[in-house]
C-alpha positions in Angstrom: 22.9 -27.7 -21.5 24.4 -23.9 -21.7 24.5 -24.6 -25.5 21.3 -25.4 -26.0 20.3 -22.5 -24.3 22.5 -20.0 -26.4 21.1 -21.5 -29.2 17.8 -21.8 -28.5 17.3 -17.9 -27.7 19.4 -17.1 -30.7 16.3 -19.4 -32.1 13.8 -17.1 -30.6 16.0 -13.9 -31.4 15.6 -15.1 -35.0 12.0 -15.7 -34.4 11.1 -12.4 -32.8 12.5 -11.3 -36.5 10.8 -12.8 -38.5 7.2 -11.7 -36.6 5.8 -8.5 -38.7 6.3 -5.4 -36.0 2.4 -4.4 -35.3 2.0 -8.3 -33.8 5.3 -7.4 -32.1 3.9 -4.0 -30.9 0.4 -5.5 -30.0 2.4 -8.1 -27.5 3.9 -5.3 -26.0 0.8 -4.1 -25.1 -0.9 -7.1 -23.8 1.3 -9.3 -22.7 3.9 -7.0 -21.1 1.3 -3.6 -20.2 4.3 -1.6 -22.1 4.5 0.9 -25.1 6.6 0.4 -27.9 9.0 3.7 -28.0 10.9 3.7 -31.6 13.7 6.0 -29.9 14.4 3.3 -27.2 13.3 3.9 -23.6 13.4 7.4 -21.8 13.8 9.2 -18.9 12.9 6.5 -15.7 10.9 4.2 -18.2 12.2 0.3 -17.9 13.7 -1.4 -20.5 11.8 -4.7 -20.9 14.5 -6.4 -23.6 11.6 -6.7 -26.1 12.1 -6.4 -29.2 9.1 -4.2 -30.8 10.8 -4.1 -34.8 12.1 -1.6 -36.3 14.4 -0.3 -34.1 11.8 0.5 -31.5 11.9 -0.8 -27.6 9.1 -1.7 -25.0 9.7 0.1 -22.3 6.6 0.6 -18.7 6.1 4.0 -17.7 5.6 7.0 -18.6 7.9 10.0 -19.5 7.4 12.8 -16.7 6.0 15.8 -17.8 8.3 18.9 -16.2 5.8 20.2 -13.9 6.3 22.9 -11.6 7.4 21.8 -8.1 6.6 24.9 -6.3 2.8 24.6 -6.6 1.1 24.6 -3.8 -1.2 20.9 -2.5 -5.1 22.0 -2.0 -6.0 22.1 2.0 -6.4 18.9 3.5 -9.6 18.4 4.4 -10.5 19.6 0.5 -8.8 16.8 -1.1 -8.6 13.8 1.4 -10.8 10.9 0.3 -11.6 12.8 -3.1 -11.2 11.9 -6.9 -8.3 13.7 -8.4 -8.2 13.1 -12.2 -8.3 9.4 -13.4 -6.4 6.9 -14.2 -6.9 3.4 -16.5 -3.0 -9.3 -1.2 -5.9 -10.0 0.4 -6.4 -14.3 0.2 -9.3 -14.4 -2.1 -9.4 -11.2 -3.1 -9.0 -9.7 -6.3 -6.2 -6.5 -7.8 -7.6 -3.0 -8.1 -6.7 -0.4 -10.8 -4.0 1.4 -10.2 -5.0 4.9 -8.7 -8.4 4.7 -8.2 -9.8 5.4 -4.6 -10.1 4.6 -1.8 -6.5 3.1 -2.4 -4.7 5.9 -3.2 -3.9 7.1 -0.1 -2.4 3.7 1.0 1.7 3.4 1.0 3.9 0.4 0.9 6.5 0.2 3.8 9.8 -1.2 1.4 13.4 -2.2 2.3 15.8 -1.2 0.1 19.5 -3.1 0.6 22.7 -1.6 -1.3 23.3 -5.2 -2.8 19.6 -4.5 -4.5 21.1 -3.9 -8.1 18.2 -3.1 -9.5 16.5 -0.7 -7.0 13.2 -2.0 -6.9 13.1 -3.1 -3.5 13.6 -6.5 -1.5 10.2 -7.0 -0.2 7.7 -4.7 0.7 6.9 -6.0 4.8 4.0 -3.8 5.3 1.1 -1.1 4.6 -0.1 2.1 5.8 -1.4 5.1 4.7 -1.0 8.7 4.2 -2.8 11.4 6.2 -1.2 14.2 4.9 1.6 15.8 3.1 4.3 13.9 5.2 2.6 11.9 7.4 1.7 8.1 7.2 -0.3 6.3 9.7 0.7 2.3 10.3 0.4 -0.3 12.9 3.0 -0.2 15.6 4.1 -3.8 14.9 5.6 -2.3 11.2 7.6 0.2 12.7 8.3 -0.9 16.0 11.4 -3.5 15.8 13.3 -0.7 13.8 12.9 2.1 16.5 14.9 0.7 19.2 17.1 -2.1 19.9 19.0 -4.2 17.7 16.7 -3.0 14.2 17.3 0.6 14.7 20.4 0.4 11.8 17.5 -1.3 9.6 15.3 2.2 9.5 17.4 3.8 7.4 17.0 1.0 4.7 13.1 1.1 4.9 11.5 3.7 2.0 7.7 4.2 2.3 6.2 4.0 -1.2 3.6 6.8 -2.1 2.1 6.1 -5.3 3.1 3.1 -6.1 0.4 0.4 -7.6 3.1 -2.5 -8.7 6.4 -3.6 -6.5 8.2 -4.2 -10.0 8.3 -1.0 -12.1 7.6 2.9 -11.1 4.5 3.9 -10.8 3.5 7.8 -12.2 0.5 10.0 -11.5 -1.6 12.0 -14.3 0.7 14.3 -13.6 3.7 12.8 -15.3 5.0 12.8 -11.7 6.5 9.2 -10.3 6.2 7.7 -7.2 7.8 8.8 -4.1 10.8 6.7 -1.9 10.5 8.5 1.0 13.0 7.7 3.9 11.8 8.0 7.9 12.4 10.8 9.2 11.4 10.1 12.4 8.8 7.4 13.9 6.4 7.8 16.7 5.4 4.2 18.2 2.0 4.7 20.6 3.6 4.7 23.9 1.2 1.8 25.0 1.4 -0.7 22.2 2.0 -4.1 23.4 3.9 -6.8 21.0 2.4 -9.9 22.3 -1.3 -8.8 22.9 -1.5 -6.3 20.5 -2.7 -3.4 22.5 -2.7 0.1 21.0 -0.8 -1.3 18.0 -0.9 2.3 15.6 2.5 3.8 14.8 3.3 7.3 12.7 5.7 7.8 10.2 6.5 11.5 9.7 8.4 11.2 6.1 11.7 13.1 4.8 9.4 15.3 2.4 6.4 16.8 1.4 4.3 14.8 -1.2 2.9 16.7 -3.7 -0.9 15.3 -4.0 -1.6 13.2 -7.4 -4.6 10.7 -8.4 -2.1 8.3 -7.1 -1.1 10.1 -4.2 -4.6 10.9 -2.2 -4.7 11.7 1.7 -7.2 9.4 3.4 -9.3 11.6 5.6 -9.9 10.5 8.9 -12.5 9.1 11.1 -15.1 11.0 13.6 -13.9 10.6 17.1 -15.3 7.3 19.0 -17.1 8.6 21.4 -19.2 9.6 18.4 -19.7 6.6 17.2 -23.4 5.0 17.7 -23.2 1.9 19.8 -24.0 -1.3 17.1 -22.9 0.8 14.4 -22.3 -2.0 11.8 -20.5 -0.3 8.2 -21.7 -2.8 5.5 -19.8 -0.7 2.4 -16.2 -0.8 3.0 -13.3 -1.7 1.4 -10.1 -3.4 2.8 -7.0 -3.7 0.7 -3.4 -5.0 1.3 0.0 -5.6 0.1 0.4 -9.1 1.1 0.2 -12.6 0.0 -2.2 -13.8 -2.0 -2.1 -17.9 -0.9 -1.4 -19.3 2.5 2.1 -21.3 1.5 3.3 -17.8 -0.5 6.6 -16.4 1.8 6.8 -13.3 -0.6 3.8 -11.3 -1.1 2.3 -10.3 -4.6 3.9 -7.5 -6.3 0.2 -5.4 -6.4 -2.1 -5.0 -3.7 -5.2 -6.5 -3.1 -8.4 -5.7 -2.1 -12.3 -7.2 -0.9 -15.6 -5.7 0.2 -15.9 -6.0 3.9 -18.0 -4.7 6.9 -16.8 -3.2 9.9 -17.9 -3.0 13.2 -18.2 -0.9 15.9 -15.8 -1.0 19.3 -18.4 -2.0 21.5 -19.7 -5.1 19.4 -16.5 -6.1 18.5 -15.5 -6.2 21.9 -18.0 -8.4 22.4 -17.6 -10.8 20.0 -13.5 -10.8 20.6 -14.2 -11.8 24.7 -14.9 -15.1 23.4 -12.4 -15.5 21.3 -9.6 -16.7 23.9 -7.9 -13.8 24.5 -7.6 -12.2 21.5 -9.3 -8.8 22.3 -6.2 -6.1 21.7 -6.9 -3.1 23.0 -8.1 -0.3 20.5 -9.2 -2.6 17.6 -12.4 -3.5 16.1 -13.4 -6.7 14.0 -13.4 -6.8 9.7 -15.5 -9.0 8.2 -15.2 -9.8 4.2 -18.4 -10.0 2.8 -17.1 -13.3 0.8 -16.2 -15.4 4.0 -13.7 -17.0 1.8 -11.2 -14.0 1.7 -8.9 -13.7 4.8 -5.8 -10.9 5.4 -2.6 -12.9 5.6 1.2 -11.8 6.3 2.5 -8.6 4.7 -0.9 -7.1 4.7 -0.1 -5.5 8.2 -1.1 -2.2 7.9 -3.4 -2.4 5.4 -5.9 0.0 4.8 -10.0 -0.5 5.5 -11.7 3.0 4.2 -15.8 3.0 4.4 -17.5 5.7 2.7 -18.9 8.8 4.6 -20.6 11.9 3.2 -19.2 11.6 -0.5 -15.4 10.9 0.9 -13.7 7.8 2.2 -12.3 7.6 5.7 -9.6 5.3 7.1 -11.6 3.3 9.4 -8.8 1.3 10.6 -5.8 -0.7 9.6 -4.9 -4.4 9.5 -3.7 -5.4 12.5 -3.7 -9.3 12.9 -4.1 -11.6 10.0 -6.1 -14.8 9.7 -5.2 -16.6 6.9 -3.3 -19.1 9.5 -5.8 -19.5 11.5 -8.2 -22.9 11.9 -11.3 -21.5 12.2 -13.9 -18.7 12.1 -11.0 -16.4 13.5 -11.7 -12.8 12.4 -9.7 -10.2 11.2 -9.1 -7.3 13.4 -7.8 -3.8 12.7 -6.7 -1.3 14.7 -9.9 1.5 15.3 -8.5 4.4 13.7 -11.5 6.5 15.4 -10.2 5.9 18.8 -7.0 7.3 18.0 -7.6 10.2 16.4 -7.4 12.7 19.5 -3.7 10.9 19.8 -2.9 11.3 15.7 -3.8 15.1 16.4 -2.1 16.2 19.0 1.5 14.7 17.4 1.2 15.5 13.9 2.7 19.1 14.1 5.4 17.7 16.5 6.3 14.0 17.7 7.1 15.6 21.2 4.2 17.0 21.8 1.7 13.7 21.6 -1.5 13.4 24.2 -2.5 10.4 24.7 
């Protein structure tokens, strides 16, 4: 059997040739969304051990342009939810374009083991997004197991992805710039989240540096307050997206994310509607609905982002709290009410020891 093998891709080696190079370059291309570099890959680019003839290598990503580092980001409330530049796992739903709002302010929470030989991360357990240059807002059930008790030596492993579009390569901005690994610099759990019910389930993440903004790295702007929220508010134009499985039986999610067109509705309807749904009524959440009822959030896509359009920008409405994708039934999806929280996101941004609930 190994012999077969040897000499079967010595068969193909032979094969690959014998093909002229432009069909060899034009695979590269479309079957492996690489560029053929006749010097061999550079810089961070990855090797994909296709041949492109001649000499030449396919290799994904870009070379990074030397940009200067000490240039200041625009303020936050100019950029957040905006376009900068352009760039060419929900069950059901479909894969977005890489860097193209309202995802790009959405991060990938990543474990990264020493026996990892190449890098690129185990698995990415969970979503969240950034709300400005080192901050990241997530559900408290992401974060929570590694703040205290026995996962606290796990935090150090985690690396929150800004930027990043696919799990399996580096991901660059139109600025030349690639994606940040971030480590945890500290975490700030909301001092009421409960595990089993779900209460109050938002954590923050205040990251080891300063991301320099990109059309890949985009702070999500935030909600009104709640209280100025009309009762019945229904929002029929949003957007959910996740980093999760794409099929119920899948135990590793899908190396993009994943996205569908939802509505979201307000706290006091949803409240409503989750009293009869046997006890599942976390406090501080509100209830997304995919406009295709055939789409459903499923494991890994904790955290996920829903943004709904406001004035010309998109807000983070909320984050995926409790997926449904296991459930029998018209279960719904429910995500944590980032409007509710925002007087608590405020008060703890310029220090975690400071926080008002």
């Amino acid at each position: 059997m190994a012999w077969s093998l040897i000499l079967g891709l010595v068969a193909l080696t032979g094969l690959a040739q014998a093909i002229p190079s432009e069909r060899l370059q034009d695979a590269c291309v479309t079957y492996y969304q690489g560029k053929c570099m006749p010097g061999g890959c550079q810089g961070d680019q990855i090797d994909l051990r296709m041949d492109c003839g001649n000499g030449g290598s396919c290799c994904r990503g870009v070379v990074a342009a030397n940009t200067p580092a000490d240039t200041p980001n625009p303020r936050l409330n100019d950029v957040c939810g905006s376009i900068m530049g352009k760039s060419s796992r929900i069950i059901g739903g479909e894969t977005y374009a890489r860097c193209t709002l309202p995802y790009s302010s959405m991060v990938g929470l990543r474990f990264f083991f020493e026996n990892d030989l190449n890098k690129m991360g185990n698995i990415t357990f969970c979503a969240g997004s950034l709300i400005d240059e080192d901050l990241v807002v997530t559900t408290g059930h992401c974060i929570e197991p590694y703040v205290q008790g026995d996962g606290m030596p796990m935090l150090s492993e985690i690396r929150v992805i800004v930027g990043g579009y696919d799990s399996y390569i580096t991901d660059y901005g139109n600025d030349g710039a690639p994606e940040d690994r971030a480590k945890i610099a500290e975490a700030k759990v909301h001092p009421n989240y409960n595990r089993n019910s779900l209460d109050n389930n938002i954590a923050l993440i205040r990251l080891d540096r300063k991301i320099k903004y990109n059309n890949c790295k985009i702070p999500a702007c935030l909600p009104r307050r709640a209280e100025n929220v009309q009762c019945g508010q229904v929002q029929n134009e949003c957007q959910m997206a996740g980093l999760g499985t794409r099929f119920e039986d899948e135990f590793r999610p899908f190396p993009r994310p994943s996205k569908a067109d939802v509505r979201v509705f307000d706290k006091s309807t949803s409240s409503g509607i989750l009293r009869y749904m046997d006890g599942l009524n976390p406090e501080g959440s509100v209830i997304v609905e995919p406009i295709q009822a055939q789409q459903k959030a499923c494991a890994f896509d904790w955290g996920g982002i829903v943004m709904c359009p406001r004035d010309g920008r998109w807000e983070l409405s909320g984050l995926i709290s409790f997926h449904n994708c296991l459930q029998n039934g018209n279960v719904p999806i429910i995500a944590v009410d980032i409007a509710q929280y925002r007087g608590w996101i405020e008060s703890c941004a310029p220090d975690f020891t400071q926080c008002i609930i």
